[in-house]
N, C-alpha and C positions, 0 to 999 in steps of 0.2 A: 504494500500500500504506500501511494505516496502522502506527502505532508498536507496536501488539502483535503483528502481522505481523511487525515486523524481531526482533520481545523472542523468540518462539515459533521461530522460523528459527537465531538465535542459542544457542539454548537443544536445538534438535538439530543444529547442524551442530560446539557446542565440544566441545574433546576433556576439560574439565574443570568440573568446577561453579566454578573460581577465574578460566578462560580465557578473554583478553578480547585478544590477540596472535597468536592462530594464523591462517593465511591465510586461513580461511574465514569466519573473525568479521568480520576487517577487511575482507575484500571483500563482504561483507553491512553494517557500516559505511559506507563510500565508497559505497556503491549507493545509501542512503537519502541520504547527503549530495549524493550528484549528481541525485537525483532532487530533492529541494528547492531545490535552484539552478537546475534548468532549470526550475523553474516559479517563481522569484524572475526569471531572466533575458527569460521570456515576458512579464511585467510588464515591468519594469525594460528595456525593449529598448538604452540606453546604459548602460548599468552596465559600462564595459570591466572594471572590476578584477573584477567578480564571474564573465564567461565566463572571463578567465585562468583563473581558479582552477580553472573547472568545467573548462577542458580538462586540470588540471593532474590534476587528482581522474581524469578519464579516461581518460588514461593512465597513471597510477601503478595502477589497478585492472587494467588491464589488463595490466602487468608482473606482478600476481600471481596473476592468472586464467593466466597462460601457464606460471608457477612452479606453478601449481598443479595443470594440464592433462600436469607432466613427473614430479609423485611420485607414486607410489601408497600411498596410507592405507587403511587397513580401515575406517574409520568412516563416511569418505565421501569422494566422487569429484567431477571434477571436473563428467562429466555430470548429477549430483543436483546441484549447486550451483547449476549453469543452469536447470537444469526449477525449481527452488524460488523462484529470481530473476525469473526470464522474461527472460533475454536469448536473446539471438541469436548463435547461433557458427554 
């Protein structure tokens, strides 16, 4: 995905035109960044400090894909956030 894909994604999943903190931003956040580190680590095949990170980034998303899979919001759910992303549950 490119960058106006994450701008466009960001722009319907905030719950505010100021919101740059709610779970859905940042797990739309952490996705572009995990997705730019596993194609810096394909490169970079020793790069330890840079896969820490990325598995640090993948689990920390997924601590708030699971937060976010347990509230329910009117605006948007956790199955829209998947379909928009293209992961896999």
């Amino acid at each position: 995905m490119d960058e106006k894909t994450y701008e466009s994604l960001i722009k319907e999943f905030r719950l505010n035109d100021k919101d740059t903190g709610s779970t859905a931003v940042q797990i739309i956040n952490l996705t572009r960044r995990i997705l730019e580190l596993t194609e810096h680590v394909k490169v970079q095949k020793k790069d330890v400090p840079a896969k820490r990170t990325l598995l640090k980034l993948v689990a920390t998303r997924k601590t708030y894909l699971k937060y976010l899979k347990t509230q329910s919001l009117d605006k948007y759910s956790y199955e829209d956030l998947i379909k928009a992303l293209g992961l896999k549950r």
